[in-house]
C-alpha positions as CSV (number, residue, x, y, z in Angstrom):
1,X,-25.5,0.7,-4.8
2,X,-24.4,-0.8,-1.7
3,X,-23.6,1.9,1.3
4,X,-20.0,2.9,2.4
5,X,-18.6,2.8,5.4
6,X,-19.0,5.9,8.1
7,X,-16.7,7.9,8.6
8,X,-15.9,6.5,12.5
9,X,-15.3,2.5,10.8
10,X,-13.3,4.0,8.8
11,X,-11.1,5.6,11.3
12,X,-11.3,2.3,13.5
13,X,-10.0,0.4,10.8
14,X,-9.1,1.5,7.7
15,X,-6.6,4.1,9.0
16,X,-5.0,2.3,11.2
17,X,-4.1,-0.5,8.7
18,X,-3.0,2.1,6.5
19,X,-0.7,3.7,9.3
20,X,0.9,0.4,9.4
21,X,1.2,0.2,5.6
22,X,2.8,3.4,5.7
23,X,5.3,2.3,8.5
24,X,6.3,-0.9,6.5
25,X,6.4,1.5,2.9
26,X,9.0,3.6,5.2
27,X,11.0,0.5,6.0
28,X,11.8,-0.3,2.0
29,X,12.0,3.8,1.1
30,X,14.4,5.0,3.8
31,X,17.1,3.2,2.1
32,X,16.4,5.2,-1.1
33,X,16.3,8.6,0.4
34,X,20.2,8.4,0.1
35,X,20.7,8.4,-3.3
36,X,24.1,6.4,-4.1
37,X,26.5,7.9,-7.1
38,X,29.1,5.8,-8.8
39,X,32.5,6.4,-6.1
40,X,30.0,5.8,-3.4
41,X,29.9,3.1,-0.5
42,X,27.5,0.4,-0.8
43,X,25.3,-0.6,1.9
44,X,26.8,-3.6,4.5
45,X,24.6,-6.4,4.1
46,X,27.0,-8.9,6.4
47,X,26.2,-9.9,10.4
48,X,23.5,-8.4,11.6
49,X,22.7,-5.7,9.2
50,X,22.1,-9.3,6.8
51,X,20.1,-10.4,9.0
52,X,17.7,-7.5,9.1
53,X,17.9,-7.1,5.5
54,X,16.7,-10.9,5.2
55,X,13.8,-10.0,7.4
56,X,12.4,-7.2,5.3
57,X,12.8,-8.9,2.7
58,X,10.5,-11.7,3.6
59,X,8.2,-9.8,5.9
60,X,7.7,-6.4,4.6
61,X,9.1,-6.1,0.6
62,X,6.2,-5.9,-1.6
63,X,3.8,-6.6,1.2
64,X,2.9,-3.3,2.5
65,X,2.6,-1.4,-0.6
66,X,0.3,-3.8,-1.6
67,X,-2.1,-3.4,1.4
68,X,-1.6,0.3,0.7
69,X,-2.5,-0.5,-2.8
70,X,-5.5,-2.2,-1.5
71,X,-6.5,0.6,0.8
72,X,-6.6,2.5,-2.1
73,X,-8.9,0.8,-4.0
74,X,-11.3,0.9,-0.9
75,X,-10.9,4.2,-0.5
76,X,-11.3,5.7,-4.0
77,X,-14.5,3.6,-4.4
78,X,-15.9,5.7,-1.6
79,X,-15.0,8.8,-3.1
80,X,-16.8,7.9,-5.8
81,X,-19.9,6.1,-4.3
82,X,-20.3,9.3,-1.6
83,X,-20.1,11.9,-4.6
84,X,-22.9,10.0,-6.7
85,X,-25.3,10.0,-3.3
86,X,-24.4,13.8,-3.5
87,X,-25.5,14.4,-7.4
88,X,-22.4,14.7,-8.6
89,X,-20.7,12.4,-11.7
90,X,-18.6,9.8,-9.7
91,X,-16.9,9.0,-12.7
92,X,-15.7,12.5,-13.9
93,X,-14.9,13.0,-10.4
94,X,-12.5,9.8,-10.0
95,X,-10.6,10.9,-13.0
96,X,-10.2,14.6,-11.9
97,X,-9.2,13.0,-8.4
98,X,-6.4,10.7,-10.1
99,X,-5.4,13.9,-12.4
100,X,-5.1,15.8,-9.5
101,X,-2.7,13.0,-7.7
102,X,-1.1,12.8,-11.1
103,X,0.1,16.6,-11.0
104,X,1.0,16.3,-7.2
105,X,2.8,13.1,-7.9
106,X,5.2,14.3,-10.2
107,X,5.7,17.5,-8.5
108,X,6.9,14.9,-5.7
109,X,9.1,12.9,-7.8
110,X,11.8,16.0,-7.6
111,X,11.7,15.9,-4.0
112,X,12.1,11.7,-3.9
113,X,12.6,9.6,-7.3
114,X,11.1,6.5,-5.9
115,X,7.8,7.9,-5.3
116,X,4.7,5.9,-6.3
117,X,1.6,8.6,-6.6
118,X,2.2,9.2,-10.4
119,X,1.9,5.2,-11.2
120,X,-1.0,5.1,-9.0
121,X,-2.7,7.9,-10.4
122,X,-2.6,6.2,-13.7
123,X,-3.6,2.7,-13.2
124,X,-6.4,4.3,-11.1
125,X,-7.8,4.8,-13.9
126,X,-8.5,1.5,-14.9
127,X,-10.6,1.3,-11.9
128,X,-13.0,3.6,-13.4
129,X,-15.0,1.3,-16.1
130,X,-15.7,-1.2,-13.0
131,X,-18.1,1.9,-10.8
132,X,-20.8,0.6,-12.4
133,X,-20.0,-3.1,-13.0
134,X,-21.9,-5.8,-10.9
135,X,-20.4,-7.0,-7.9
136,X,-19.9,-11.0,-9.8
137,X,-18.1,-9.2,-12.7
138,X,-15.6,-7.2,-10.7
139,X,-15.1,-10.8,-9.3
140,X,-14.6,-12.1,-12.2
141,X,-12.0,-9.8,-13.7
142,X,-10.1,-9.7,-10.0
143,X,-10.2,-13.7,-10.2
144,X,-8.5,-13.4,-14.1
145,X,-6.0,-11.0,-13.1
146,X,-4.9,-12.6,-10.3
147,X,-4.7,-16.1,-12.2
148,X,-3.0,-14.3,-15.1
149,X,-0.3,-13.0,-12.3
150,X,0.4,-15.9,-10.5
151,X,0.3,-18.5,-13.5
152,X,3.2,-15.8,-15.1
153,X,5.4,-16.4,-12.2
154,X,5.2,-19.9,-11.6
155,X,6.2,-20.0,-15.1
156,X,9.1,-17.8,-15.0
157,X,10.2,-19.8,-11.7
158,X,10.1,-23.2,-13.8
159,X,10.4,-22.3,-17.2
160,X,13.1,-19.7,-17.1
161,X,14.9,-20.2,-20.6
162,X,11.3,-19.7,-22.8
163,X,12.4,-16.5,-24.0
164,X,10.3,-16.2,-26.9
165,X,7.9,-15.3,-24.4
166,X,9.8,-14.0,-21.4
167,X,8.4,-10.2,-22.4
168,X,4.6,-11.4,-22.4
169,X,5.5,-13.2,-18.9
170,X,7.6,-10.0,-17.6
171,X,4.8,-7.6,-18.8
172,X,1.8,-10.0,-16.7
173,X,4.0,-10.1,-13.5
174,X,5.3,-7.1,-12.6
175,X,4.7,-4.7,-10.0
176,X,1.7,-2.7,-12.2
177,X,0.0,-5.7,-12.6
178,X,0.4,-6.2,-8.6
179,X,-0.8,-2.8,-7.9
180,X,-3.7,-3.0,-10.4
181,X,-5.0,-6.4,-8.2
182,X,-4.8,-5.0,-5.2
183,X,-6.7,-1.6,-6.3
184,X,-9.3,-3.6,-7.7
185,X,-9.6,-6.4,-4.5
186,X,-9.6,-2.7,-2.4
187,X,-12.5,-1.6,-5.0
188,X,-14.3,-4.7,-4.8
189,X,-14.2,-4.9,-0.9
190,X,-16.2,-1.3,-0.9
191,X,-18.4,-2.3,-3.9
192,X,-19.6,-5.4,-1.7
193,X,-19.8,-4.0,1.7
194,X,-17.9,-6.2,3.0
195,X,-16.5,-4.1,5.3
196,X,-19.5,-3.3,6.9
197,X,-19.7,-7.3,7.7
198,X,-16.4,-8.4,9.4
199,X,-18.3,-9.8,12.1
200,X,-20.6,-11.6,9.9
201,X,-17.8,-13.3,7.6
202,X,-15.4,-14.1,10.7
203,X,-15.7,-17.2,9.9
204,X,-15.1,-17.2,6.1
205,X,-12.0,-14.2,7.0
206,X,-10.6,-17.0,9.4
207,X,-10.3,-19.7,7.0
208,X,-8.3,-17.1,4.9
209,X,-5.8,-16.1,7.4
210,X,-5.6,-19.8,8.3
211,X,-4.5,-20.8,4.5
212,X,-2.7,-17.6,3.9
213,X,-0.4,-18.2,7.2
214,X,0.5,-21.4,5.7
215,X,1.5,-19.9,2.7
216,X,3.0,-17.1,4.1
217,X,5.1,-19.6,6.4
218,X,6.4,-22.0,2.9
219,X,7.2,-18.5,1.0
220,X,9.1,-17.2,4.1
221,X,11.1,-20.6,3.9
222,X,11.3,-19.9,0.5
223,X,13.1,-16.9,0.0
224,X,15.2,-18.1,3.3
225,X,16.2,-20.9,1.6
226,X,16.9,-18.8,-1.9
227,X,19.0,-15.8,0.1
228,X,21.1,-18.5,2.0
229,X,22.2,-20.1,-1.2
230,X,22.3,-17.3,-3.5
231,X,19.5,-18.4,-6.1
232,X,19.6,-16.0,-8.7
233,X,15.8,-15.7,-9.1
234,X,15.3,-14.5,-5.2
235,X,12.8,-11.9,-6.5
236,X,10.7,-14.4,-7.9
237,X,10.5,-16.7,-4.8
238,X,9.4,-12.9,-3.1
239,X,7.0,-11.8,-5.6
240,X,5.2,-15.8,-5.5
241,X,5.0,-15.0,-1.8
242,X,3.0,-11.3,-1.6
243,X,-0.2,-12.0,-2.1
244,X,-1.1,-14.7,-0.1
245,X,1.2,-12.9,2.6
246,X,-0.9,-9.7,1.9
247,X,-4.2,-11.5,2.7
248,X,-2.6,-12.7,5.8
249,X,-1.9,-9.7,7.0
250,X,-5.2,-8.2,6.2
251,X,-7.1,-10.8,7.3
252,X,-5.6,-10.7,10.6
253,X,-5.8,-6.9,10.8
254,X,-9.7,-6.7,10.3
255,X,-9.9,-9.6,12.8
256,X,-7.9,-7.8,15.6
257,X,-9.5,-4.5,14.4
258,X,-12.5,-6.2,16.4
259,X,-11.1,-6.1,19.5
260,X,-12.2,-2.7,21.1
261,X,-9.3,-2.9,23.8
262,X,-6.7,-3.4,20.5
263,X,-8.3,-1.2,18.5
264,X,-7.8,1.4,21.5
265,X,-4.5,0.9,21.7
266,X,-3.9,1.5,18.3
267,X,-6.1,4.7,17.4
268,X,-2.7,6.9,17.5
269,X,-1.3,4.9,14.3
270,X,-4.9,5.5,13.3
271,X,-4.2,9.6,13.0
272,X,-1.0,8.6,10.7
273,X,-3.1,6.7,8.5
274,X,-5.9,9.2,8.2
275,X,-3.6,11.9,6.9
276,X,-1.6,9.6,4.5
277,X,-1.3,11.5,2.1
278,X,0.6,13.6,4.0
279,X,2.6,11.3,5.7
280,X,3.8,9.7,2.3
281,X,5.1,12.7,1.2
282,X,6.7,14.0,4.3
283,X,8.3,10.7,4.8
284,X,10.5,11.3,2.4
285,X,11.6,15.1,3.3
286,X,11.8,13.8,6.9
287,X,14.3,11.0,6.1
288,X,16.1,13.3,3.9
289,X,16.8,15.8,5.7
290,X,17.7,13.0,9.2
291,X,20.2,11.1,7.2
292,X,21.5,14.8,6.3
293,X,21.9,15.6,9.7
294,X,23.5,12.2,10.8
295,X,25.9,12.7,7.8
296,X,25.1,9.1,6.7
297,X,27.9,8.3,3.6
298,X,25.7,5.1,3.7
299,X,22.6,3.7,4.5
300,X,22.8,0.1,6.4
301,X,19.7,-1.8,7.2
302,X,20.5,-1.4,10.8
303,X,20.0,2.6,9.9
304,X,17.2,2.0,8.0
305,X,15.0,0.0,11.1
306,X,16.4,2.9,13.3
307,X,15.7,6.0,11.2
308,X,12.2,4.4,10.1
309,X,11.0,4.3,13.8
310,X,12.1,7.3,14.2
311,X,10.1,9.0,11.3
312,X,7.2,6.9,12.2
313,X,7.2,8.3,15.9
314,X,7.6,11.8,14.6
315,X,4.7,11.3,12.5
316,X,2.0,9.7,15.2
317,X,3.0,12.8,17.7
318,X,2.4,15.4,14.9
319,X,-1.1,13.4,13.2
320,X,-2.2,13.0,16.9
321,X,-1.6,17.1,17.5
322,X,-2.6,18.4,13.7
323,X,-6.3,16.5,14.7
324,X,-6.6,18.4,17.6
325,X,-6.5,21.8,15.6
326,X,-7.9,20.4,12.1
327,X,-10.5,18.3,10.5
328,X,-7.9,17.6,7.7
329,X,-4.3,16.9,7.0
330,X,-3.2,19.8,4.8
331,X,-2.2,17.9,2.0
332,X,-5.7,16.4,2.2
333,X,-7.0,19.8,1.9
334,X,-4.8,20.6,-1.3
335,X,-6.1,17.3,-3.0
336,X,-9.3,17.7,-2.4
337,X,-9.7,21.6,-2.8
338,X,-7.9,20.6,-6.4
339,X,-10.8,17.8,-6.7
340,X,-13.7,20.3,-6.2
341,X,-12.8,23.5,-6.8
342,X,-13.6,26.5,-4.8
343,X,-17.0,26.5,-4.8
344,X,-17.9,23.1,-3.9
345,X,-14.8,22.9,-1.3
346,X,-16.9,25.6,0.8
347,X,-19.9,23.4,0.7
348,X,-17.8,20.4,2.8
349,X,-18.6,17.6,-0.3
């Protein structure tokens, strides 16, 4: 079994990527905490606030919740590989975890409908069958999958009138699919160690942000190109355009991540990360109650950027103090006291 990361990489990396996931989840979410009824005014997507929506949508829709989706995967194959090295059944333990974010998930769904922990807590599961698989199988499954998605697309892009088996194409390229693939390239990451070996593989992460940035630049032209004259399949040129946009930005992130002065710099965003959970959820109650307060009828994409930096600024301020007091964010400490049970919470598993 190969080792896991310690718990200072982690920090050093993984949470601050997954600060700046969250930061990019907030940008698509904000515009959802305002929940618009039939009578109600729609958002103004003309000038500027175009412009900005144009921008998410090729830098940041689909993107970010992927390389939270990743992070995921990294960070539930820990879990797992940590409690075996204790004793414990990693794979009883991985489905009480995922029950446990099931329950929490849903409570959250009544405080914001667009939440994502209950559909993550279920295709988690899937993850579970490939603890134990060797390293070249979990390859090969994450290679299939990823084929499966992408050949579904390009198919839907070209061959848009094959309805007799539009629902088989639908069903292998939508978002579950997406999340499932980056779970299992997260899981696979941790299986292989290669997080412990950024520095060795430099080289090989290089040649994937170079490629990547190339295709990140044509699908950015893309979905320009498809917004500027109204193509009606504009979510399709986006969704051909997330994964190899996803690996760019991870790639460059674990490359930068290697610079102590940047990584320095960034350790604040690291505190949002490490309490995600938290931050997730209070995202939404935050933005809520803001837009309350503003007494927005409507929610432009100019409000969105604004309100979004705002919430993010609130929340690196308040990780940064909560750390100074405690070990754990306090939803942390509900999931995993819910995980364990009383007994073997005390003993700091």
């Amino acid at each position: 079994m190969n080792p896991s990361i310690s718990q200072k990489e982690r920090i050093i990396s993984l949470d601050i990527i997954r600060g700046l996931a969250l930061f990019g989840i907030l940008l698509i979410n904000v515009g959802a905490f305002k929940v618009i009824i039939e009578g109600d005014p729609l958002p103004d997507y003309s000038g500027f606030n175009g412009i900005i929506s144009l921008l998410i949508t090729i830098i940041v829709e689909k993107k970010f919740f992927s390389i939270f989706s990743f992070l995921f995967g990294i960070g539930l194959y820990i879990f797992a590989s940590r409690a075996e090295r204790r004793g414990d059944k990693p794979k009883l333990r991985m489905v009480r975890r995922l029950l446990v974010l099931l329950l929490l998930g849903i409570v959250h769904v009544f405080i914001f409908w667009g939440t994502i922990l209950p559909i993550y807590a279920i295709v988690g599961l899937f993850l579970i069958p490939f603890y134990g698989a060797e390293i070249t199988t979990v390859k090969k499954w994450l290679v299939s999958f990823v084929t499966i998605y992408v050949v579904s697309l390009i198919v839907k892009f070209f061959l848009p009138t094959i309805i007799i088996v539009s629902s088989i194409l639908d069903f292998f390229s939508n978002d579950i699919i997406l999340i499932f693939i980056m779970f299992l390239a997260g899981f696979l990451t941790a299986k292989a160690g290669w997080l412990l070996q950024i520095k060795e593989l430099s080289k090989q992460i290089k040649w994937i942000q170079i490629v990547t940035f190339v295709l990140f630049i044509v699908s950015s032209l893309c979905i320009w190109y498809a917004h500027l004259s109204d193509y009606n399949n504009e979510k399709l040129v986006v969704e051909l355009g997330v994964i190899p946009t996803t690996m760019f930005y991870l790639s460059t992130l674990f490359l930068l991540l290697e610079n102590k002065r940047i990584e320095k710099l960034m350790k604040p965003i690291a505190r949002v990360g490490q309490m995600a959970f938290t931050n997730y959820i209070a995202q939404s109650i935050i933005g809520t109650i803001i837009i309350s307060l503003i007494g927005l009828d409507v929610v432009s994409p100019k409000d969105v950027v604004y309100i979004a930096i705002l919430i993010f600024v609130i929340q690196i301020i308040f990780s940064n103090i909560w750390f100074k007091f405690f070990p754990i964010g306090p939803l942390e400490k509900v999931w995993r006291y819910m995980t364990y049970g009383k007994k073997k919470y005390n003993n700091k598993v």
